[in-house]
N, CA, C and O atoms as CSV, one atom per row, in Angstrom:
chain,resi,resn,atom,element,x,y,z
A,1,UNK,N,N,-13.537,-12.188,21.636
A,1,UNK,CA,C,-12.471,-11.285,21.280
A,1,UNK,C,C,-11.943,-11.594,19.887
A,1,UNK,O,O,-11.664,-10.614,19.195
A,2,UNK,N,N,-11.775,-12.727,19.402
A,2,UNK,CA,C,-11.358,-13.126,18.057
A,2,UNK,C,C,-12.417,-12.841,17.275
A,2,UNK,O,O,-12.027,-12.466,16.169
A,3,UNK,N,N,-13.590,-12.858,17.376
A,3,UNK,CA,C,-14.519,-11.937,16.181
A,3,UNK,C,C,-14.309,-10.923,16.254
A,3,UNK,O,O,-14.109,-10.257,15.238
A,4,UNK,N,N,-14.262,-10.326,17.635
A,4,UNK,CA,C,-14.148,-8.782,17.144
A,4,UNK,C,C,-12.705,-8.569,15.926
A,4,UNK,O,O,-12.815,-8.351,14.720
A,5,UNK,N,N,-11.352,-8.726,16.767
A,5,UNK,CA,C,-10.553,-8.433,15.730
A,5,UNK,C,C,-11.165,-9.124,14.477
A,5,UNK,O,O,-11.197,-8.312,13.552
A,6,UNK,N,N,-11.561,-10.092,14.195
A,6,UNK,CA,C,-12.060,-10.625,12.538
A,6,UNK,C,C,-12.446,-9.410,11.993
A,6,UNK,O,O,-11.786,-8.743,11.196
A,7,UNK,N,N,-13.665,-9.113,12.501
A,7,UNK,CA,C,-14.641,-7.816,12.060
A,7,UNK,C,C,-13.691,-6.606,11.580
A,7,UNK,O,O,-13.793,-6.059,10.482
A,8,UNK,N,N,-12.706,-6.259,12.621
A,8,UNK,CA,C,-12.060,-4.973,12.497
A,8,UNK,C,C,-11.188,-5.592,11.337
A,8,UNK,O,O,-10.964,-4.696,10.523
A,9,UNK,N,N,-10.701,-6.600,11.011
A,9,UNK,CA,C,-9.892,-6.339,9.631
A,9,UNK,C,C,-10.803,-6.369,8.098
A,9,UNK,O,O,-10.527,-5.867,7.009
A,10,UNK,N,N,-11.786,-7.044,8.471
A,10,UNK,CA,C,-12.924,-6.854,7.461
A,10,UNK,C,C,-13.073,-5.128,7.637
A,10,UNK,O,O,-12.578,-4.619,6.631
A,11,UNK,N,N,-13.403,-4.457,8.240
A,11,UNK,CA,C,-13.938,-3.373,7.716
A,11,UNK,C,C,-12.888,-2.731,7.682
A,11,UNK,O,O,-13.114,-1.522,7.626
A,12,UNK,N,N,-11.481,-3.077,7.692
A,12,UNK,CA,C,-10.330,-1.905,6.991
A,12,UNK,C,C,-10.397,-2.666,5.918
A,12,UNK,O,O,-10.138,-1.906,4.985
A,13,UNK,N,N,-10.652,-4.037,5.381
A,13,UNK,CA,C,-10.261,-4.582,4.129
A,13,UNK,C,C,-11.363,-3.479,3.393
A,13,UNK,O,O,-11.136,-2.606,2.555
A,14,UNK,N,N,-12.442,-3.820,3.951
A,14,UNK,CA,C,-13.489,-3.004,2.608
A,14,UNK,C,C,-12.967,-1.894,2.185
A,14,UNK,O,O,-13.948,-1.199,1.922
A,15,UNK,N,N,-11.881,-1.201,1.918
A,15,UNK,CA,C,-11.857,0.041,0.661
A,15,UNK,C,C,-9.955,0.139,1.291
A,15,UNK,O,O,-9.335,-0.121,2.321
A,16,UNK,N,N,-9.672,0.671,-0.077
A,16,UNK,CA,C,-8.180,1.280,-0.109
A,16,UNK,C,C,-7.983,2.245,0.814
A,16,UNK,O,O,-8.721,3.221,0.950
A,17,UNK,N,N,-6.404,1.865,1.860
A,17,UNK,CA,C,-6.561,2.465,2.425
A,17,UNK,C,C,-5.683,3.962,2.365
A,17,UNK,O,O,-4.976,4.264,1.404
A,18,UNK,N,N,-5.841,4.681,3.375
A,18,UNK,CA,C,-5.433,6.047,2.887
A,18,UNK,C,C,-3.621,5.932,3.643
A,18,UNK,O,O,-3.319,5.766,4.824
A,19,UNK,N,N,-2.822,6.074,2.587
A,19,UNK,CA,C,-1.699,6.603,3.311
A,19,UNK,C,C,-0.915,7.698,3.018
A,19,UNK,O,O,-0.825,7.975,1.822
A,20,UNK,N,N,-0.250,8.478,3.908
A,20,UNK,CA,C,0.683,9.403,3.787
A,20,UNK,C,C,1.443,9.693,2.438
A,20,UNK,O,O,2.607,10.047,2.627
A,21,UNK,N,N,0.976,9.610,0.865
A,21,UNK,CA,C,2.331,9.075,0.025
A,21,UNK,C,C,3.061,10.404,0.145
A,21,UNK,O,O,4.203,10.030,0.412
A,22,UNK,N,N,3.083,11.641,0.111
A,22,UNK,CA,C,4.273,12.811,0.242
A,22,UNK,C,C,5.046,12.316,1.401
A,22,UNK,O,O,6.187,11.881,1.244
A,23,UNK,N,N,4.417,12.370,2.669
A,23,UNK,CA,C,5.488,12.075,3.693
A,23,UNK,C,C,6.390,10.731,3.607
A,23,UNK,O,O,7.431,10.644,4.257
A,24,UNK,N,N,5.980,9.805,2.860
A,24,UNK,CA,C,6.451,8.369,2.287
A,24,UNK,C,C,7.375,8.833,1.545
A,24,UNK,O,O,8.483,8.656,2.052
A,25,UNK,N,N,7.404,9.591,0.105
A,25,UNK,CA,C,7.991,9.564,-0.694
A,25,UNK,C,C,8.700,10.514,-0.790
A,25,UNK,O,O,9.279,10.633,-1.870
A,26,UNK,N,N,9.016,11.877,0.596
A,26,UNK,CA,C,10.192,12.460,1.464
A,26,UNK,C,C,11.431,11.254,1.739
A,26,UNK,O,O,12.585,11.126,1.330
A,27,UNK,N,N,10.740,10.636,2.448
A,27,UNK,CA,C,11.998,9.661,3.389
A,27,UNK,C,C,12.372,8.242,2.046
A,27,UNK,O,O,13.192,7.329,2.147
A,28,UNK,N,N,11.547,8.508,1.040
A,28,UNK,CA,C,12.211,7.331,0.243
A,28,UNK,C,C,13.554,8.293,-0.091
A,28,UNK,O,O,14.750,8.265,0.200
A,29,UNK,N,N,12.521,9.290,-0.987
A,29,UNK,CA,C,13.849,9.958,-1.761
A,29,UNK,C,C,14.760,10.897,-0.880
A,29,UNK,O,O,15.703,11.397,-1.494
A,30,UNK,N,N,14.636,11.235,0.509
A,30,UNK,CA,C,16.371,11.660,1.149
A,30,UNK,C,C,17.064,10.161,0.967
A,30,UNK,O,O,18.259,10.258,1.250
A,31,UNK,N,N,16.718,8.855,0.601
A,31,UNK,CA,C,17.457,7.827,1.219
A,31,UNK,C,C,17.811,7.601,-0.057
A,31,UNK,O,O,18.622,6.677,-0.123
A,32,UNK,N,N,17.361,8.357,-1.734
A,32,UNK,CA,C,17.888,7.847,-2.724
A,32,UNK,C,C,19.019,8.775,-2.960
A,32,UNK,O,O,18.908,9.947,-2.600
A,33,UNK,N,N,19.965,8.401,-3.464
A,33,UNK,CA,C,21.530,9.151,-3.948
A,33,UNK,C,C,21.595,8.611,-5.372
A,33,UNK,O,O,21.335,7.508,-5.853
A,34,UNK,N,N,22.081,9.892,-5.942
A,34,UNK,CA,C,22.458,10.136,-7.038
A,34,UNK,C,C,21.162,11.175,-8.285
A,34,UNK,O,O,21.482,11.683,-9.360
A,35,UNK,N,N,19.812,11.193,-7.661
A,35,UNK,CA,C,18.686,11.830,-7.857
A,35,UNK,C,C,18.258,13.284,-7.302
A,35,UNK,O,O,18.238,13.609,-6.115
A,36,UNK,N,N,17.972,13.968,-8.240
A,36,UNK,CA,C,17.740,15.106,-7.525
A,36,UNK,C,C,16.166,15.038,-6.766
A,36,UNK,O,O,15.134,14.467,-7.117
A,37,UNK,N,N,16.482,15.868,-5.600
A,37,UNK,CA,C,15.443,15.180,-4.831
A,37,UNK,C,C,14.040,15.790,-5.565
A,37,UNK,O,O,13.039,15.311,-5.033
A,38,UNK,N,N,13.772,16.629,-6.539
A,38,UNK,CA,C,12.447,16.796,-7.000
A,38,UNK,C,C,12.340,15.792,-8.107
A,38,UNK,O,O,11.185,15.583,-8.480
A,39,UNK,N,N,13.181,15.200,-8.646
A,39,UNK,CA,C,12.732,14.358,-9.759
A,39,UNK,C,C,12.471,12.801,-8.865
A,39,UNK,O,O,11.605,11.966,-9.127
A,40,UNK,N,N,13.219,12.753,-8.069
A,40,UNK,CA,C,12.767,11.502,-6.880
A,40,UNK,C,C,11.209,12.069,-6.702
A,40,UNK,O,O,10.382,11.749,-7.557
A,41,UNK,N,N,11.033,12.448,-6.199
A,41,UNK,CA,C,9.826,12.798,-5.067
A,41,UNK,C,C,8.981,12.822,-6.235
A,41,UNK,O,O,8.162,11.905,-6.181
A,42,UNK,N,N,8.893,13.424,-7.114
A,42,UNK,CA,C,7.788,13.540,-8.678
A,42,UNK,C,C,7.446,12.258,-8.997
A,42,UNK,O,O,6.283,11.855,-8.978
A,43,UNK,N,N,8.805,11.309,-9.417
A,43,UNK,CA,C,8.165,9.939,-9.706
A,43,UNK,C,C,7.958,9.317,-8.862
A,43,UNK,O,O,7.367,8.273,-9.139
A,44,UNK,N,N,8.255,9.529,-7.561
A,44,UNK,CA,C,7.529,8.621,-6.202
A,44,UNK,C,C,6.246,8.894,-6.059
A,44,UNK,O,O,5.500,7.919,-6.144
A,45,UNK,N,N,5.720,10.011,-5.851
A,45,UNK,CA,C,4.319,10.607,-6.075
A,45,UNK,C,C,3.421,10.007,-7.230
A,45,UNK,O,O,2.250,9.642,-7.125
A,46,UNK,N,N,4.132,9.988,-8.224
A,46,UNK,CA,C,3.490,9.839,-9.529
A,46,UNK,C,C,2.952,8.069,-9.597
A,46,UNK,O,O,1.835,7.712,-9.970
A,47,UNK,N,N,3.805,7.363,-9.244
A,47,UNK,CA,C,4.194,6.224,-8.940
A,47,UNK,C,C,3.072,5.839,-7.911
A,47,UNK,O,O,2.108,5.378,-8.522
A,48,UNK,N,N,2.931,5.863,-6.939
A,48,UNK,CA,C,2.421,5.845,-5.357
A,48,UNK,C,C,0.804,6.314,-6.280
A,48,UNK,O,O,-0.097,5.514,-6.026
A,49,UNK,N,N,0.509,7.143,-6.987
A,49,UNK,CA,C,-0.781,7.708,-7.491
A,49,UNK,C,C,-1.268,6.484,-8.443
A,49,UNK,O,O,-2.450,6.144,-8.488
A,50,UNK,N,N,-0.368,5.930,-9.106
A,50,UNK,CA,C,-1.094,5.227,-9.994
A,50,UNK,C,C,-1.686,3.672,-9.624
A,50,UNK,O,O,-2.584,2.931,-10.025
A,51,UNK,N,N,-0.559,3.655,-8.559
A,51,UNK,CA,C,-0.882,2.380,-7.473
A,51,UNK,C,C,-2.094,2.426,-7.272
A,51,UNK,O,O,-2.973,1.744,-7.799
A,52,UNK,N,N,-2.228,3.663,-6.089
A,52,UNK,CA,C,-3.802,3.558,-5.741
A,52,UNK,C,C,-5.134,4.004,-6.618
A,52,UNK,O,O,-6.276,4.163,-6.186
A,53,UNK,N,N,-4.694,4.150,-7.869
A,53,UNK,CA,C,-5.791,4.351,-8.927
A,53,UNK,C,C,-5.902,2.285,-9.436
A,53,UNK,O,O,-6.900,1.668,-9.807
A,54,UNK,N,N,-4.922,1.930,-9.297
A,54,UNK,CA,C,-4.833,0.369,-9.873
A,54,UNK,C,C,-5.883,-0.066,-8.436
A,54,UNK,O,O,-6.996,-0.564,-8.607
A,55,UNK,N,N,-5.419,0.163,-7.313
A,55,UNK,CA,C,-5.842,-0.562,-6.672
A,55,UNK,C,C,-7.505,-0.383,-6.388
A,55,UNK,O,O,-8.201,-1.382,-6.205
A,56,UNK,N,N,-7.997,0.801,-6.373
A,56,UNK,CA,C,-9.465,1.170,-6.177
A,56,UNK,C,C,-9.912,0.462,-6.986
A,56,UNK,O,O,-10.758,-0.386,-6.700
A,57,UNK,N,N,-9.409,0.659,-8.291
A,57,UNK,CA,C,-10.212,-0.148,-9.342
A,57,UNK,C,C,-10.015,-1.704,-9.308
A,57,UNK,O,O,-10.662,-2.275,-10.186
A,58,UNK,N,N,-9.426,-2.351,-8.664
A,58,UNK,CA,C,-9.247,-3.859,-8.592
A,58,UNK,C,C,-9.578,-4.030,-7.550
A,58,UNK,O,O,-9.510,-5.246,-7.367
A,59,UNK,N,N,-10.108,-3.282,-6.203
A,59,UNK,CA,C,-9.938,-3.750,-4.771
A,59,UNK,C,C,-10.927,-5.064,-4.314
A,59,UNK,O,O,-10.818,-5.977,-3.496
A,60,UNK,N,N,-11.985,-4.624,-5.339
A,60,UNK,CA,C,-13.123,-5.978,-5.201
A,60,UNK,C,C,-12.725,-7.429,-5.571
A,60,UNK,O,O,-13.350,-8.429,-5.216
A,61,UNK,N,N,-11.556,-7.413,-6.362
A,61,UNK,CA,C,-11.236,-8.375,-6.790
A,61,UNK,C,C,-10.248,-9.649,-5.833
A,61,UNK,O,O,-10.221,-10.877,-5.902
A,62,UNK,N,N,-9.462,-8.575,-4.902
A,62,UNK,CA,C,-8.545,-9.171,-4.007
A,62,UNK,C,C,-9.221,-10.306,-3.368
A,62,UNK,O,O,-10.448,-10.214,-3.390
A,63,UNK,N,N,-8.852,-11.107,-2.936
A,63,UNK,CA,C,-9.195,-11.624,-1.921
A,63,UNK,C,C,-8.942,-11.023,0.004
A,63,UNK,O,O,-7.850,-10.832,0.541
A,64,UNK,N,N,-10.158,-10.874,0.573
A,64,UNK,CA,C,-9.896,-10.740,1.899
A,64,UNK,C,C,-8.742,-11.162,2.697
A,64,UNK,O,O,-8.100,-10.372,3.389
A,65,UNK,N,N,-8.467,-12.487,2.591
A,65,UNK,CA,C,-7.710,-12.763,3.388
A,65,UNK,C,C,-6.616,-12.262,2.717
A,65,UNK,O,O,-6.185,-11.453,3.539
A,66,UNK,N,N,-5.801,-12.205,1.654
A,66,UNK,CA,C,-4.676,-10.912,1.374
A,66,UNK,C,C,-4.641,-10.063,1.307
A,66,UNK,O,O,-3.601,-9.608,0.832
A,67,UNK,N,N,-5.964,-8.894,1.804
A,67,UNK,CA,C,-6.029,-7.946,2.372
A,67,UNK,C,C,-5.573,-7.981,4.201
A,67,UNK,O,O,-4.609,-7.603,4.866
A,68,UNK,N,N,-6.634,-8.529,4.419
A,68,UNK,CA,C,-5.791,-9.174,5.960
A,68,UNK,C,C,-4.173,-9.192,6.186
A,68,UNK,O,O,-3.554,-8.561,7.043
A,69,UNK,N,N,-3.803,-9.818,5.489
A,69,UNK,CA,C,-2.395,-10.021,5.127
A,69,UNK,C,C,-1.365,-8.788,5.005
A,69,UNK,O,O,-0.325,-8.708,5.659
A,70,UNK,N,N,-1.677,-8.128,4.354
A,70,UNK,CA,C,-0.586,-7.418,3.472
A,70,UNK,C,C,-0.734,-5.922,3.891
A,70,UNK,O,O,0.204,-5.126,3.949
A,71,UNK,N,N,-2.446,-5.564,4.262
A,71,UNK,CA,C,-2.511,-3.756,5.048
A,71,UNK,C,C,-1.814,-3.859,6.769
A,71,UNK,O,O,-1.855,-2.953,7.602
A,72,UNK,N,N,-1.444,-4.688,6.877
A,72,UNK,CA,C,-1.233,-4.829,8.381
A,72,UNK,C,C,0.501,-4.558,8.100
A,72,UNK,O,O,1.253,-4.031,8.920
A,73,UNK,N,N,0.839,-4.989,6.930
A,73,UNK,CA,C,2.710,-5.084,6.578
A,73,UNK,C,C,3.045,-3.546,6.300
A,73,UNK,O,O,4.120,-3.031,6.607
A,74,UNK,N,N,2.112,-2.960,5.752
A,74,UNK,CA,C,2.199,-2.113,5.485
A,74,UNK,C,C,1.944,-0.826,6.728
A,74,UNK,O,O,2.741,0.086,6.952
A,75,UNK,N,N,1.069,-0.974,7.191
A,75,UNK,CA,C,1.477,-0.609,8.687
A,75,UNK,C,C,2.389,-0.310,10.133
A,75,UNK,O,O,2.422,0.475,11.081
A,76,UNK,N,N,3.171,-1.642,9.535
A,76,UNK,CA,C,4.288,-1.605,10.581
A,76,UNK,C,C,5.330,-0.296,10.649
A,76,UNK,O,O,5.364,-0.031,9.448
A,77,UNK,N,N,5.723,0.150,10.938
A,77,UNK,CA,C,6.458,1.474,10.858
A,77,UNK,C,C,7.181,1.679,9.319
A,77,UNK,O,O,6.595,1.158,8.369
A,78,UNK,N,N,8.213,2.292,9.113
A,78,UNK,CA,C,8.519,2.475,8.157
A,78,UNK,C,C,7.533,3.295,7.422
A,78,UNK,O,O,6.789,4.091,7.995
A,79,UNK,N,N,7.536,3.087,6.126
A,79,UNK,CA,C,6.729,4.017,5.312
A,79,UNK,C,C,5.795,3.692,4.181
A,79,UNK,O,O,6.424,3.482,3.144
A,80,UNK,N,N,4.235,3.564,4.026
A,80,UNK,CA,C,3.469,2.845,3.330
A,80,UNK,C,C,3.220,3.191,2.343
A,80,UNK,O,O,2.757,4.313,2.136
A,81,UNK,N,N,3.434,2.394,1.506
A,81,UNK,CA,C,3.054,2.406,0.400
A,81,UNK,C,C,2.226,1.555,-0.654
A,81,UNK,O,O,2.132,0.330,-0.734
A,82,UNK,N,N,1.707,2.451,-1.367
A,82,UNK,CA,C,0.353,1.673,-2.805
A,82,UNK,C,C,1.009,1.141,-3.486
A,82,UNK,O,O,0.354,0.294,-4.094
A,83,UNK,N,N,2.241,1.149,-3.822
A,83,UNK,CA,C,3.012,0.097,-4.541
A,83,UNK,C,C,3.161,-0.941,-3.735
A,83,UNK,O,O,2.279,-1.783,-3.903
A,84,UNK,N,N,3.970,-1.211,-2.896
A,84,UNK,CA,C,4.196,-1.984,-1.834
A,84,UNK,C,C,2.622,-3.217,-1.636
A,84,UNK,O,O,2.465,-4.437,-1.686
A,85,UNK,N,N,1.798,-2.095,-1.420
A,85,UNK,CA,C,0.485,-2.872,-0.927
A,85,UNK,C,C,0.496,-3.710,-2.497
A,85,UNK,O,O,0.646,-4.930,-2.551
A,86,UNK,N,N,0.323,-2.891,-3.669
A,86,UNK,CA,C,-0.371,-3.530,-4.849
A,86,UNK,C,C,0.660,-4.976,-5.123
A,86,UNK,O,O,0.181,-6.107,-5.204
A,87,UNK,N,N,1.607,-4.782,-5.198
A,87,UNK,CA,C,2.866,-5.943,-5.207
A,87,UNK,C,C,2.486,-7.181,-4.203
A,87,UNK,O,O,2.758,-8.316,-4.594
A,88,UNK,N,N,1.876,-7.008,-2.943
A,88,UNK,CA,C,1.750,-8.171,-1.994
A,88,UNK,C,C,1.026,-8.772,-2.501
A,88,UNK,O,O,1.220,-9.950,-2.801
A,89,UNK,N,N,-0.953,-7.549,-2.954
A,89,UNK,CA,C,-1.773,-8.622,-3.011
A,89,UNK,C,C,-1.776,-9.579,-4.258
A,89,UNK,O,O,-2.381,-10.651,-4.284
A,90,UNK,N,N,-0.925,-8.992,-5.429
A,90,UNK,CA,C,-1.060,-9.190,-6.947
A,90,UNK,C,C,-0.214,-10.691,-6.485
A,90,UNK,O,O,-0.688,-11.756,-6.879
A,91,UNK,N,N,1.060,-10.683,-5.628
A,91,UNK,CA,C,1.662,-11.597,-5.175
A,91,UNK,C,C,0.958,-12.849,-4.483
A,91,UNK,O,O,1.252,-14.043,-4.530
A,92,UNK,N,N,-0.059,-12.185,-3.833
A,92,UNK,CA,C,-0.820,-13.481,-2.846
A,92,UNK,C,C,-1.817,-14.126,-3.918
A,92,UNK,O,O,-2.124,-15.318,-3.925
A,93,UNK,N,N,-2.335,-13.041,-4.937
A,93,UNK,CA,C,-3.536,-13.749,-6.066
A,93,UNK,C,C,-2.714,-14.607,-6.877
A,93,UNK,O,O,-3.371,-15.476,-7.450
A,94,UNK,N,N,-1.098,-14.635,-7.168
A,94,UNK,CA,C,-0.332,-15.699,-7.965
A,94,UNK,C,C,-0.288,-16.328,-7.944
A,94,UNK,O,O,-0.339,-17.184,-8.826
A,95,UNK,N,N,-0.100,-16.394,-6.418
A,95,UNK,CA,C,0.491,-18.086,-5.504
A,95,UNK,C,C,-0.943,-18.829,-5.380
A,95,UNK,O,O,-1.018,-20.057,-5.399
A,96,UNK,N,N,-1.967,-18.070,-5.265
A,96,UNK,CA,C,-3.358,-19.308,-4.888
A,96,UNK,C,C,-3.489,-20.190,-6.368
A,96,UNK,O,O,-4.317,-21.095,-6.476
């Protein structure tokens, strides 16, 4: 049973994964005040896009085990994000 889960986080590690960013970057920006909500939602989008353009292009570079790590955080409820993700692993490649 512990290989299997091994296996299954290896093959979500192999490639960026896909998340929701409009429905993400709805519930960021109702929760931001003082922004109008299309200029929120534009640079959340915009933002959230460039993440996962950083990250495709670096994904080989991560290490597995902070992939392991950090797509699973991102998972937990709340709302996922390519920033979020890119911040953990750039965070976990610091500290080694």
């Amino acid at each position: 049973m512990i290989a299997l889960s091994s296996q299954l986080v290896v093959a979500v590690a192999d490639r960026v994964p896909t998340f929701d960013i409009n429905r993400s970057c709805k519930l960021d920006a109702a929760a931001t005040t003082g922004l109008v909500l299309d200029q929120s939602m534009k640079s959340c989008v915009d933002d959230e896009n460039k993440a996962r353009q950083q990250l495709t292009s670096q994904w080989s570079s991560f290490p597995a085990a902070g992939k392991a790590n950090c797509i699973p955080q991102e998972s937990i409820g709340g709302t996922p994000s390519y920033v979020s993700l890119l911040t953990c692993l750039q965070m976990g490649t610091w500290s080694r």
